[in-house]
N, C-alpha and C positions, 0 to 999 in steps of 0.2 A: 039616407045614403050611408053604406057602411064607408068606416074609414080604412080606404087601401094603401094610406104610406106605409113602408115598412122599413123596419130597422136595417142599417146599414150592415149590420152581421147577417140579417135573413136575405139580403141581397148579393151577400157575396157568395151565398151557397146554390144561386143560380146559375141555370144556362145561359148563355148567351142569348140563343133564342127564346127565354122564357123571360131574358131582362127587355129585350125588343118588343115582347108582346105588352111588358108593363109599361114600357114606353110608351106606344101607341094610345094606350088605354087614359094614362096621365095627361096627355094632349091633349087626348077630346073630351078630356072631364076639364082639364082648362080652358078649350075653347067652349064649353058648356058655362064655367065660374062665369068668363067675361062677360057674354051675353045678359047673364041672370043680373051680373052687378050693373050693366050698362042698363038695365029697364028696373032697378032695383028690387027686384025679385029675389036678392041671394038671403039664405037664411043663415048662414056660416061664416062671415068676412076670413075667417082664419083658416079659414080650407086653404084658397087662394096661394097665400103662404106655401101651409104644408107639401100641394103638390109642386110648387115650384122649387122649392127644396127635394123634393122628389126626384125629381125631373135632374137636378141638377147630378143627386148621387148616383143617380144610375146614367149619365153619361159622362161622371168622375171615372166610371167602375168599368165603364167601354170603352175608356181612353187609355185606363191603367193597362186594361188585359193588353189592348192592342200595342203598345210600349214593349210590353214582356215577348210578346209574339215574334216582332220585330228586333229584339231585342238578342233573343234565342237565337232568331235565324239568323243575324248578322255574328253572332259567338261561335255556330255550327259552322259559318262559312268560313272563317280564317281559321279552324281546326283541319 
């Protein structure tokens, strides 16, 4: 399994729709981890970790944008 967390710099140079699709992707390789570790199958304990730190930077980084967004348009309104 290659490893697809990525650095917090390679993820801010994403789309928004390209940060959703790694999202999705990070879920069902989590709910993949649980399975394997609930039947002790997993070959990696440390994956587990990484994509949940994963997981977490890239909905830091959908939180942040949507802030700035709302943020904008409430600066644009009282101009």
């Amino acid at each position: 399994m290659a490893d697809k967390t990525s650095s917090i710099e390679d993820l801010r140079t994403k789309t928004d729709d390209q940060l959703s699709e790694e999202l999705t992707e990070l879920k069902r390789e989590q709910y993949n981890l649980r399975f394997q570790s609930a039947t002790n199958q997993l070959e990696k304990p440390s994956r587990i970790r990484e994509v949940r730190r994963a997981i977490a930077q890239i909905k830091t980084l959908q939180n942040e944008r949507t802030a700035k967004e709302k943020n904008a348009a409430a600066t644009k309104e009282k101009v």
